[in-house]
C-alpha positions in Angstrom: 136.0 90.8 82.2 137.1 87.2 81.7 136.5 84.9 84.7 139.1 83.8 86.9 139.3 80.8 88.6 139.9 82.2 92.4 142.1 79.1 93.2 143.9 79.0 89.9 144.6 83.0 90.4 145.7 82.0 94.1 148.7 79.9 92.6 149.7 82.1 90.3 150.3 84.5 92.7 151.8 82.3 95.2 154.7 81.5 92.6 155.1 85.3 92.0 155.6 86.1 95.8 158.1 83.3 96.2 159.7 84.6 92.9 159.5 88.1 94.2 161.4 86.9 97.5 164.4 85.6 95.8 164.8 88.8 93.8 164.9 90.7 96.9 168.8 92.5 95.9 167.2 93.9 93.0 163.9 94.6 93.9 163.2 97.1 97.2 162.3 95.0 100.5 159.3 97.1 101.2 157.8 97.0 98.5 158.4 92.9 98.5 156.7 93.3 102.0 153.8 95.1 100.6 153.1 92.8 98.0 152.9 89.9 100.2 150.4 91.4 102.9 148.1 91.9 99.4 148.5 88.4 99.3 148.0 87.3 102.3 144.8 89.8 102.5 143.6 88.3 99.4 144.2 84.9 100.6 142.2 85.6 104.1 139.2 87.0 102.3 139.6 84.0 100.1 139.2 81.6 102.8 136.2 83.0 104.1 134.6 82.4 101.0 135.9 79.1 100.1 134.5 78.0 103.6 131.0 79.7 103.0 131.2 77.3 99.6 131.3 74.0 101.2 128.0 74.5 102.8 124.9 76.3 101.6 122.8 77.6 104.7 119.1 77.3 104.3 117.2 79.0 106.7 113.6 77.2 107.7 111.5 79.9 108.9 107.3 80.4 109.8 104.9 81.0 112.7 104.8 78.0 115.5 102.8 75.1 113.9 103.7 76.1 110.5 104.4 72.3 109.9 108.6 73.3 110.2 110.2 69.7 111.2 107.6 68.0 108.8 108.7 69.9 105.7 112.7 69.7 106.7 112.0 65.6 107.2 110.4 65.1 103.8 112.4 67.4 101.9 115.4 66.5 103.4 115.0 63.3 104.9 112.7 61.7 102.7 109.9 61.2 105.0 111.7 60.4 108.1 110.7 61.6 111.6 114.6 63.1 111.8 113.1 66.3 113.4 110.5 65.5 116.0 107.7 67.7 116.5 107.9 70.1 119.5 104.8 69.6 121.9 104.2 73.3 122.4 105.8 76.5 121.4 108.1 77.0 124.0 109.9 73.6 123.8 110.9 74.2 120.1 114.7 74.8 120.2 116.5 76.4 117.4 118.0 73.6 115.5 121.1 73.8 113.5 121.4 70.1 111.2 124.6 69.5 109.1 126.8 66.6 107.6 128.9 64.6 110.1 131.0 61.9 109.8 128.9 60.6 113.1 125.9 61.3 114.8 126.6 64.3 116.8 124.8 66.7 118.7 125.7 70.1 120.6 122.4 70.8 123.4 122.7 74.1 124.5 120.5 75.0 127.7 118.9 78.0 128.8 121.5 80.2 131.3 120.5 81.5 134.9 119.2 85.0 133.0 117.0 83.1 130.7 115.5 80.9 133.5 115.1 83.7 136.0 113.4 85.3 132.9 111.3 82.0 132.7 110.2 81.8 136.5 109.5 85.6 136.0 106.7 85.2 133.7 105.9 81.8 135.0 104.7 83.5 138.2 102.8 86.4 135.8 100.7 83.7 134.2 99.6 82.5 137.9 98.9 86.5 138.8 96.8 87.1 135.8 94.9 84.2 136.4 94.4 85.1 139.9 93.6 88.9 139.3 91.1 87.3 136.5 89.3 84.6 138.9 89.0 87.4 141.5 87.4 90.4 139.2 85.2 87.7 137.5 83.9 86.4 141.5 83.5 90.4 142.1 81.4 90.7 138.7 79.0 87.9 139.5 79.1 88.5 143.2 79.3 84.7 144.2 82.2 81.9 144.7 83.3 79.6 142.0 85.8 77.2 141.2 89.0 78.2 140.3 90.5 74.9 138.7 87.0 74.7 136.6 87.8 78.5 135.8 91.8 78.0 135.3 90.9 75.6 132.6 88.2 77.7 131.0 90.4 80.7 130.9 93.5 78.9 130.0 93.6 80.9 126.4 93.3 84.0 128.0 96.6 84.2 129.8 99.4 86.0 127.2 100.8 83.6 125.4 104.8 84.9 126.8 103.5 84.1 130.3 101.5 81.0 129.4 104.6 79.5 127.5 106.9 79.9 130.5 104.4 78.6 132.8 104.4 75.0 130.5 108.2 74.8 130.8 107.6 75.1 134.9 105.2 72.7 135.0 107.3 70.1 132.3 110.2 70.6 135.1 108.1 69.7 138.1 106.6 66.9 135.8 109.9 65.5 134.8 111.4 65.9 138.5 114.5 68.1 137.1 116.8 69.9 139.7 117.4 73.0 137.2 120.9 74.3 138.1 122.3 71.0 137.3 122.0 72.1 133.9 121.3 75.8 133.6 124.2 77.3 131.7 125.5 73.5 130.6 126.5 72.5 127.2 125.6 68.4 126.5 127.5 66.7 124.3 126.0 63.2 122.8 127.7 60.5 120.1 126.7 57.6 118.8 127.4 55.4 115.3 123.8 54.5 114.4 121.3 57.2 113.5 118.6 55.0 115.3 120.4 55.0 118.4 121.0 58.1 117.8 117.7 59.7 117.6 116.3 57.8 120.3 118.8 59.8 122.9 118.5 62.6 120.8 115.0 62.8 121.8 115.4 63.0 125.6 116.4 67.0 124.8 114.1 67.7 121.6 111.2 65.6 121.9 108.1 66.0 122.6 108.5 63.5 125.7 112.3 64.6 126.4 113.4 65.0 129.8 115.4 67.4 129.4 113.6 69.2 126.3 112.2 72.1 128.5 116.0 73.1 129.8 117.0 73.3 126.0 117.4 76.6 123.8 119.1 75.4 120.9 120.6 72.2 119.5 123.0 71.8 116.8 123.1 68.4 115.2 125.7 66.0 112.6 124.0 63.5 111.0 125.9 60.9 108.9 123.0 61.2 106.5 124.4 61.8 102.5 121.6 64.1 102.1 123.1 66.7 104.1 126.4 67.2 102.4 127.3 70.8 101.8 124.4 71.8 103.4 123.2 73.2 106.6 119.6 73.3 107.8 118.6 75.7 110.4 115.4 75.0 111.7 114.2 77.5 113.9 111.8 78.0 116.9 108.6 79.8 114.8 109.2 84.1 114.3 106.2 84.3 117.4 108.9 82.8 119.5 107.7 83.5 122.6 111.2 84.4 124.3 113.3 87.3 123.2 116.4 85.4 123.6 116.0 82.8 121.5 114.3 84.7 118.9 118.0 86.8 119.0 119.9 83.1 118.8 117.5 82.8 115.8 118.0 86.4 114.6 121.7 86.1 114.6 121.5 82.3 113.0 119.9 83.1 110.1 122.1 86.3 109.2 124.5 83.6 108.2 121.8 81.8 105.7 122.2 82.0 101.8 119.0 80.5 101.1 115.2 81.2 103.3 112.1 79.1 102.6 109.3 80.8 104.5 106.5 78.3 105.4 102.8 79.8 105.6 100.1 77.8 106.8 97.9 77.3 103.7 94.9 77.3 105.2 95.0 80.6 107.2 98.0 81.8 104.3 99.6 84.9 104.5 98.1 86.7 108.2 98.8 90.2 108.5 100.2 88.8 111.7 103.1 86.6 109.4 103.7 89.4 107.6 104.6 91.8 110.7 106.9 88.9 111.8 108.8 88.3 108.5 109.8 92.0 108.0 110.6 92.6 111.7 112.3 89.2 112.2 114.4 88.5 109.4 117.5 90.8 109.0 116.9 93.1 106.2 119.6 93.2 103.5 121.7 89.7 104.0 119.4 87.1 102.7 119.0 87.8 98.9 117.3 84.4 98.1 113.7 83.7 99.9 111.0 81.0 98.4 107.6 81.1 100.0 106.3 77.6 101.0 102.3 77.0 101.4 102.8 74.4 104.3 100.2 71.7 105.2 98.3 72.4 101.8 96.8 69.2 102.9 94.3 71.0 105.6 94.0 73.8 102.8 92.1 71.8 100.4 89.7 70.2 102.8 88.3 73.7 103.6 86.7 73.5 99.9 83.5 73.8 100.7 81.6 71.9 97.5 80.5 68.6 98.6 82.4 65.7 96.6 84.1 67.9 94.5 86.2 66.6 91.9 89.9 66.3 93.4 91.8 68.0 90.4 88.9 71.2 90.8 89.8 71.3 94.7 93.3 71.7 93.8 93.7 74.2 91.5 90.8 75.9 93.1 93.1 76.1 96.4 96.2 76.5 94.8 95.1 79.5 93.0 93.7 80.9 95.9 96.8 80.8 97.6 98.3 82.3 94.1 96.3 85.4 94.3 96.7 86.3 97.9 100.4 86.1 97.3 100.8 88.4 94.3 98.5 90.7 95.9 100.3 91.0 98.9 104.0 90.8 97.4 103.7 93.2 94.2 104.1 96.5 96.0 107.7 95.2 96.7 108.8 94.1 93.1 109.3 98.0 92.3 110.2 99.0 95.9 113.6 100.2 96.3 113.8 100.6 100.0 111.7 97.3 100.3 113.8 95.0 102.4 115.8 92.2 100.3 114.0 88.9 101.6 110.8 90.9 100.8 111.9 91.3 97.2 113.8 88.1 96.6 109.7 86.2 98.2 108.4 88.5 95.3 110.9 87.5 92.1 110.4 84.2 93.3 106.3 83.4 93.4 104.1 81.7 92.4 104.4 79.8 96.4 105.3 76.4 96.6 102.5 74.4 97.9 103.2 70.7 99.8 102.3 68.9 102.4 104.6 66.7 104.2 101.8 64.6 105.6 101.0 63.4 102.0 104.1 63.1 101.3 105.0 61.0 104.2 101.6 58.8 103.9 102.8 57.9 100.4 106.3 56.7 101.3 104.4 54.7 103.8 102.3 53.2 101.4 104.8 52.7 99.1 107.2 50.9 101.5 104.2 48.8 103.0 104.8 50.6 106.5 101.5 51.1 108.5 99.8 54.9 108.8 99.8 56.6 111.9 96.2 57.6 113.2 96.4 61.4 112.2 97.7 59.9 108.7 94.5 57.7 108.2 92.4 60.2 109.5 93.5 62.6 106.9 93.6 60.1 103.8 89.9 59.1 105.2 88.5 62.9 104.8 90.1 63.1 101.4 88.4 59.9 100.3 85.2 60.9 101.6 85.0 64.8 100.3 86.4 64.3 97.0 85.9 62.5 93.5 88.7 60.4 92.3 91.5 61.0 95.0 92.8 57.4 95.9 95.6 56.2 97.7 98.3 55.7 95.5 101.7 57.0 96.2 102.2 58.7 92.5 98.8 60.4 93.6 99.4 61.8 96.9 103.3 62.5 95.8 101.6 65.0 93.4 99.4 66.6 95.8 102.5 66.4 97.9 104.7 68.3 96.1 107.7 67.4 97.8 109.4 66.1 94.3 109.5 69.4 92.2 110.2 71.6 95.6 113.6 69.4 96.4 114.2 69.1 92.4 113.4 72.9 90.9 113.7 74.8 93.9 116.5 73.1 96.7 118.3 72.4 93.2 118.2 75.4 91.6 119.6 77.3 94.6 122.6 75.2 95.2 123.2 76.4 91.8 122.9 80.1 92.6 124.4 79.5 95.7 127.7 78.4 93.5 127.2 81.8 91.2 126.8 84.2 94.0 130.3 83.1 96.0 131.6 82.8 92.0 130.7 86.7 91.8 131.9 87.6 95.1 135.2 86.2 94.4 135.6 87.7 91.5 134.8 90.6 92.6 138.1 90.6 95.4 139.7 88.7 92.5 139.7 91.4 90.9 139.7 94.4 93.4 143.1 92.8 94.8 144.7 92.3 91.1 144.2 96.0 90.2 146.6 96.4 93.7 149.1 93.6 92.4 149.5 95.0 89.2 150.2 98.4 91.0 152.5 97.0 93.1 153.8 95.3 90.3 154.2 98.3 88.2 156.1 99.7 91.3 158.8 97.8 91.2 159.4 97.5 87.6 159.6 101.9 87.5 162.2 101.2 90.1 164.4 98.4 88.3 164.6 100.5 85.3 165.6 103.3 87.5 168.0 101.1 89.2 169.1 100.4 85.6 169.5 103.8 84.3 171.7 104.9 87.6 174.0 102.0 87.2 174.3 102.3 83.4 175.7 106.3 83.9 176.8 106.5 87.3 180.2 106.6 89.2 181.1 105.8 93.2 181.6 109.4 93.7 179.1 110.7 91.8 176.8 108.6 93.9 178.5 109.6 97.1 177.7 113.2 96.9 174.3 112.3 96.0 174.1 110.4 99.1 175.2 113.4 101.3 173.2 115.6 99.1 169.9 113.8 100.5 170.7 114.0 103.8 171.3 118.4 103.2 168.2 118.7 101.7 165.7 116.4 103.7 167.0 118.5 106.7 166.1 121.7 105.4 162.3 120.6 105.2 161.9 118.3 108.6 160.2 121.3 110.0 157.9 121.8 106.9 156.7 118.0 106.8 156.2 118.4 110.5 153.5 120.7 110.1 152.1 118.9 107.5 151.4 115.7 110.0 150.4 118.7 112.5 147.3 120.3 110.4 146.3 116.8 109.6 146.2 115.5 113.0 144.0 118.9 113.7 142.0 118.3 110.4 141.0 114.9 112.7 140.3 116.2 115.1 137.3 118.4 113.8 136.3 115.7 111.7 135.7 113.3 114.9 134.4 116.3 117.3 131.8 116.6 114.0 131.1 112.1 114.2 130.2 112.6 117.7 127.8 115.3 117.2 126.3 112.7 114.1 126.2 110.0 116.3 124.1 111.7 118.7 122.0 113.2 116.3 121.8 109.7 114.9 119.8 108.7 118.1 116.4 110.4 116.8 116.4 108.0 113.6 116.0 104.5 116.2 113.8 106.2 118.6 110.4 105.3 119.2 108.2 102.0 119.6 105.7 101.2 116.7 102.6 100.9 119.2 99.5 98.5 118.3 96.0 99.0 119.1 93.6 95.9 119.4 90.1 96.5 120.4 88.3 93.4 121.8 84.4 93.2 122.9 82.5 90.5 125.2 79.2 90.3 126.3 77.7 89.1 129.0 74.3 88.9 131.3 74.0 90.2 135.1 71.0 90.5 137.6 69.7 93.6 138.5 67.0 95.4 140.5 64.9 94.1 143.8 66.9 90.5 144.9 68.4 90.2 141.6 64.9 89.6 140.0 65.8 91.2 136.7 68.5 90.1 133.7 70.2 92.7 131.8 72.4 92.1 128.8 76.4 94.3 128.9 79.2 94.9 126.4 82.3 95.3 127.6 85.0 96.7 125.8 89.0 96.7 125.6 91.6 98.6 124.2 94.8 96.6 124.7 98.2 98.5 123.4 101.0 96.2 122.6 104.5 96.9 121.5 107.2 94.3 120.4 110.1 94.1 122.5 112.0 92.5 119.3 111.4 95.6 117.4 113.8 97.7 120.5 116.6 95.1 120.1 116.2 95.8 116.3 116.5 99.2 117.0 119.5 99.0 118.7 121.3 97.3 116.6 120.6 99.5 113.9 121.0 102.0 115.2 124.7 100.5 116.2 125.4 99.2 112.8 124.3 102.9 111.3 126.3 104.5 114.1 129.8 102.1 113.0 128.9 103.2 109.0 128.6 106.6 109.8 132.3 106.7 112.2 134.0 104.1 109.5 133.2 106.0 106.5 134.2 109.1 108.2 137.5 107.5 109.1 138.5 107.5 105.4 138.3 111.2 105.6 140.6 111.2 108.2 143.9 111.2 106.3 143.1 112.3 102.5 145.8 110.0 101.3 146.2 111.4 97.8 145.9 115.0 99.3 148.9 114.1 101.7 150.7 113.1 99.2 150.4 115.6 97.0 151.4 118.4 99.6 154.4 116.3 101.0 155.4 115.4 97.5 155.8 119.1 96.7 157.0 119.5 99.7 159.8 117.2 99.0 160.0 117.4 95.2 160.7 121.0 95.5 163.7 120.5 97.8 165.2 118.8 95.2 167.2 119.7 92.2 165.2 117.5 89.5 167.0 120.1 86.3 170.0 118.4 87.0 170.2 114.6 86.6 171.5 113.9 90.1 167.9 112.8 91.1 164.7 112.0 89.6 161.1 112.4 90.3 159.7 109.1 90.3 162.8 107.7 92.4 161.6 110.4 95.1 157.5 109.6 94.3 158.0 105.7 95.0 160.4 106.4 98.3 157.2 108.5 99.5 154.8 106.2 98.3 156.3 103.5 100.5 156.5 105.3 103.2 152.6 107.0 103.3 151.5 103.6 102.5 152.4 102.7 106.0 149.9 105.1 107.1 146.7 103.7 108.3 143.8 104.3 111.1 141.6 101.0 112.8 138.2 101.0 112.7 136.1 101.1 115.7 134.5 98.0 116.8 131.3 98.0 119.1 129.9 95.2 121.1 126.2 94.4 119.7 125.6 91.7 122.6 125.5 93.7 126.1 123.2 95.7 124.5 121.2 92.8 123.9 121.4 91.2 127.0 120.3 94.8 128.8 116.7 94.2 126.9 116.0 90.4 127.5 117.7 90.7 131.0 114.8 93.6 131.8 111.9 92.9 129.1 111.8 88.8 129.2 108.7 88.8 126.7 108.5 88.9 123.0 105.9 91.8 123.1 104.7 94.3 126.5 101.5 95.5 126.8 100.2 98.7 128.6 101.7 99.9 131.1 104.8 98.3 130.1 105.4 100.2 126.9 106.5 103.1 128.2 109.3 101.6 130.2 110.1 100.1 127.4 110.2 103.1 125.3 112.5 104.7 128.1 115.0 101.4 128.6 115.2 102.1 124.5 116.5 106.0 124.6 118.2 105.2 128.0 120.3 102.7 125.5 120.5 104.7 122.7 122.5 107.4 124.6 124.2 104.7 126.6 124.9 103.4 123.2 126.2 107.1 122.0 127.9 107.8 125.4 130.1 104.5 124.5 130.8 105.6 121.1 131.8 108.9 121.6 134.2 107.2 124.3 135.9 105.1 121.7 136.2 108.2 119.1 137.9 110.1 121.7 140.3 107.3 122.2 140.7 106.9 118.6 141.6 110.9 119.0 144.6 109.8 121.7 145.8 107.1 119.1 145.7 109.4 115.9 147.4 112.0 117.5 149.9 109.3 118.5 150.2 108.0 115.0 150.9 111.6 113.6 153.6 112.1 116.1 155.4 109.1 115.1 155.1 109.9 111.6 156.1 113.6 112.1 158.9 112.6 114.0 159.9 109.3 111.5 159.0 110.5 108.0 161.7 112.2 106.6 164.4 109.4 108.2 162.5 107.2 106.2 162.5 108.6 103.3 166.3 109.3 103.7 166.6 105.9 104.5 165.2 104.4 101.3 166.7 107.3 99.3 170.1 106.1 100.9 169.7 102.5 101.0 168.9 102.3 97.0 172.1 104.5 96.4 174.1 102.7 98.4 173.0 99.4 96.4 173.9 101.0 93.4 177.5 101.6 94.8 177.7 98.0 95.5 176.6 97.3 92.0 179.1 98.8 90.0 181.3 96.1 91.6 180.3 93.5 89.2 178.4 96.5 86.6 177.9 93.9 83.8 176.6 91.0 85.8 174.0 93.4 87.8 172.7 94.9 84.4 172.0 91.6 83.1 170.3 91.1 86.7 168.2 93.9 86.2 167.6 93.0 82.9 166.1 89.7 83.8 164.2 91.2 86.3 162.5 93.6 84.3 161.5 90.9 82.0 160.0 88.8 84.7 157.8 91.5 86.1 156.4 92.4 82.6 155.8 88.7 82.5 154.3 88.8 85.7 151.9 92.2 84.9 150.9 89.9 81.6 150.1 86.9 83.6 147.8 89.3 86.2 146.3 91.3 83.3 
């Protein structure tokens, strides 16, 4: 099919409905009325994609440390420290950067679940640490120093305890009274970006005073390189807290576009991959580029000595090639693989870069001074390997930076513009098929309107009038029962979606468990007065289960659950099956041998009237299931113990999830049966009515018979224009 310009197609329309509107003597009101609300429904869905046009959403996702801000302030910023870099994993706030007229920024804090959540954990990491010191005292059967062993077993403590603990500690630290701002919403201005970023940094910095209060930030910069674009920049998938990494989740079902950064020189862990399919959501991001981030480190770990620098790099970067095509080809094929999956794998080779490089050789090149990590780096680069220098076109190439914001950030603005081009078209289209309908409607009725006033009479028309109301009458009781049997036909059909929905449950059930065996060693004294040494292993089976994958669960299983009951809903009331038996119903009490009526004036006065007929879909809160989970589970992961309460809060939600479905269908049931009712009770009036009304305005027509034919005429002629103009 030809394109259509969706805006161009908007008009066109627009000038038909007002046209339409000033026809309305000639042309049945209803059915005026139902072509504007396809208008107006077209124009809504419209919006929403016009809107989604002005800015494509690019999605920065990756571990903690992945090198996030660096990437987003070269590729975006051109080298700039825009985006400082968080001091620890638990003070990286989601970050949401778009174009503003002036520097702007929206801090969101943490809420009074989220920090009793944080204290929570904050006082695990001290028990763990205390329960540690006094089994290890008990194992070497003597006192020691529990700051000297604090430090040394630092690593030890889980990672959603440790976190929490920092952002305690950065609170006492930075002398904050908490519920000053727990729950808050800051606001900051200014006109100059410096000026900006310097308060900016008070909540995101690694220094900020308020940057361990803050869950996420959204930010305007008057910065050109931002227009129609949005960054997200988010917290690493290992987010230690669950409800941030749903802020995150729910963030980046809005993103068009997904680079995925990897650390290049551990690329690719089993543990990324675990993350990136449980993380992401599965089927809305259709375009995903994977990014080989601080490919700087990744060639230093060649081992030759003063190596060539050109044989380092294509060494590494074919490395990194391989891994990636092994790992990614099972999903090229895969159906049931999930979209972002398959969108990495149509998209590889990676992208290496480094914005280190890249920002050491806009330093250079402005004359600006290195910082110490900067020099360091250059320094190992110029010691390890033949013929690297410092020039800016060298370390641009090794950089990468160029070709990524060129090829890649270009090329998907430009798919970005096809893909809301398709899904226009495709309403475009879907909503023309309606209008030409509708159309096609009202041009059946002028000609009928045509043909009655050409060969009809004032009494003629009179007894047909009185004739409808005779024979409607004789079939209210009929039509009744019609509306009856459907309203029981929907009943068994919702009885039969609540026994789905539980049913349903067993598909979302369960907690992918993970087994991680761990081994240490160790020397203790034995025998008479501790006179002899003897070596031990000990070792440990730790289970952990993610409590991201439950909340994942749930909400499939809730999305599922609202397929399942909307589909369903379209079986409620077999339109075309309605109309067929209430058509015959009708038809038949007609005379349509004789010329006093006709079928298609009776077909459209029905059509109008079951087009009217319509059932909501249900609508189910995703976020108090949500909050149950993070308000009960405050880390990313349990272990032990913990999994099985966390496999029992999951099916004790999954039926509380069923229990307020099944709620909803039964008041759906109240609502239907309501509907019916008024139908039952209202159909056949309406039908009289428009039967009536359109005879009545024939009566009034033969007043001026001449003039209205030419009317009708010209109305005729303008809708076949109109159907021309839409085909």
């Amino acid at each position: 099919m030809k394109s259509i310009d969706s805006k161009e197609f908007l008009q066109k329309i627009q000038q038909i409905k007002t046209s339409l509107e000033q026809s309305k003597p000639y042309i049945l009101e209803a059915q005026v009325v139902e072509f504007q609300n396809s208008v107006k429904k077209l124009q809504n869905n419209l919006d929403d994609i016009i809107e989604t046009e002005r800015s494509l959403q690019i999605g920065i996702i990756g571990e903690v440390k992945a090198g996030k801000s660096s990437f987003i302030n070269s590729l975006i910023f051109n080298g700039k420290e825009i985006l400082p870099k968080a001091p620890t994993p638990m003070t990286a706030a989601l970050t949401k950067i778009s174009y503003g007229e002036q520097f702007e920024a929206k801090i969101v804090f943490y809420d009074e679940d989220d920090w009793r959540i944080i204290e929570a954990n904050a006082e695990r990491a001290d028990r763990f640490l205390i329960d540690l010191f006094q089994k290890e005292q008990e194992k070497l059967g003597r006192q020691i120093d529990f700051n000297r062993f604090k430090l040394a077993k630092k690593d030890a403590v889980p990672k959603e305890y440790a976190g929490c603990k920092e952002l305690i500690e950065m609170i006492d630290k930075n002398q904050l009274v908490v519920q000053q701002h727990i729950g808050q919403t800051k606001r900051i201005q200014a006109h100059e970006q410096e000026q900006f970023i310097d308060e900016l940094n008070q909540y995101v910095g690694s220094g900020g005073l308020y940057t361990p209060l803050v869950k996420y930030t959204d930010i305007k910069l008057n910065n050109e390189a931002l227009r129609n674009i949005e960054i997200v920049d988010t917290p690493g998938m290992n987010d230690p807290i669950v409800s941030r990494t749903i802020v995150t989740s729910d963030f980046l079902m809005s993103c068009d576009v997904v680079f995925f950064l990897s650390y290049a020189g551990q690329f690719l862990t089993q543990e990324e991959m675990a993350l990136l399919t449980r993380s992401l959501p599965e089927n809305s991001i259709g375009h995903a580029y994977l990014i080989a981030s601080k490919f700087d480190s990744a060639i230093l770990d060649y081992s030759k000595p003063l190596a060539p620098i050109t044989k380092a790099v294509n060494h590494t970067m074919n490395n990194i090639t391989n891994q990636a095509e092994n790992i990614f080809k099972e999903y090229r094929m895969d159906p049931n693989a999930p979209l972002v999956l398959k969108s990495i794998a149509g998209h590889l080779p990676p992208h290496c870069s480094s914005g280190l490089l890249f920002t050491c050789a806009m330093k250079i090149h402005t004359g600006l001074t290195l910082n110490e990590d900067e020099e360091h780096i250059l320094s190992k680069f110029e010691s390890r390997f033949e013929g690297f220098t410092r020039s800016p076109k060298e370390l641009m190439r090794l950089a990468n930076i160029l070709p990524l914001r060129q090829k890649v950030l270009g090329k998907v603005k430009e798919e970005k513009n096809e893909i809301i081009q398709e899904r226009a078209q495709k309403i475009v289209i879907d909503q023309n098929i309606e209008l030409l309908r509708l159309l096609r409607h009202m041009e059946e009725q002028a000609r009928s309107d045509r043909e009655d006033l050409l060969y009809s009479d004032v009494a003629g028309l009179q007894t047909k009038v009185e004739q409808i109301s005779e024979k409607l009458g004789k079939i209210r009781k009929n039509v009744s029962g019609i509306f009856t049997n459907s309203h029981l036909k929907a009943a068994r059909i919702l009885h039969d979606i609540k026994i789905d929905v539980e049913k349903e449950i067993n598909n979302h059930s369960g907690v992918k468990v993970e087994e991680n065996i761990s081994h240490s060693s160790g020397t203790r004294r034995t025998g008479f007065l501790g006179l002899n040494k003897e070596g031990y292993t000990v070792t440990t089976t730790t289970y952990t289960a993610q409590v991201t994958e439950v909340v994942s669960s749930i909400r499939k299983y809730v999305t599922r659950s609202k397929e399942m009951i909307n589909n369903e809903f379209k079986r409620l009331f077999d339109i075309q099956e309605l109309k067929k038996e209430i058509s015959e119903e009708v038809i038949g009490a007609f005379d349509l041998v004789s010329n006093e009526f006709n079928e298609g004036e009776i077909k459209r006065a029905l059509e109008i009237a079951l087009n009217r007929l319509s059932v909501q879909e249900i609508v189910i809160n995703q976020e108090k299931y949500d909050k149950k989970i993070t308000s009960k589970f405050s880390q990313a992961s349990v272990k032990n113990d913990q999994i099985a309460e966390l496999q029992l809060e999951q099916e004790r939600l999954l039926v509380e999830v069923a229990q307020d479905i099944n709620n909803e269908i039964s008041n759906k049931m109240y609502d239907i049966e309501f509907t019916l009712e008024k139908y039952a009770a209202n159909f056949i009036d309406d039908i009289e009515q428009q039967l009536i009304t359109n005879t009545n305005k024939i009566k009034a027509m033969l007043e001026d018979k001449e003039s209205n034919l030419k009317q009708l005429d010209a109305v005729i002629t303008q809708l076949n224009q109109y159907k021309k103009l839409l085909s």
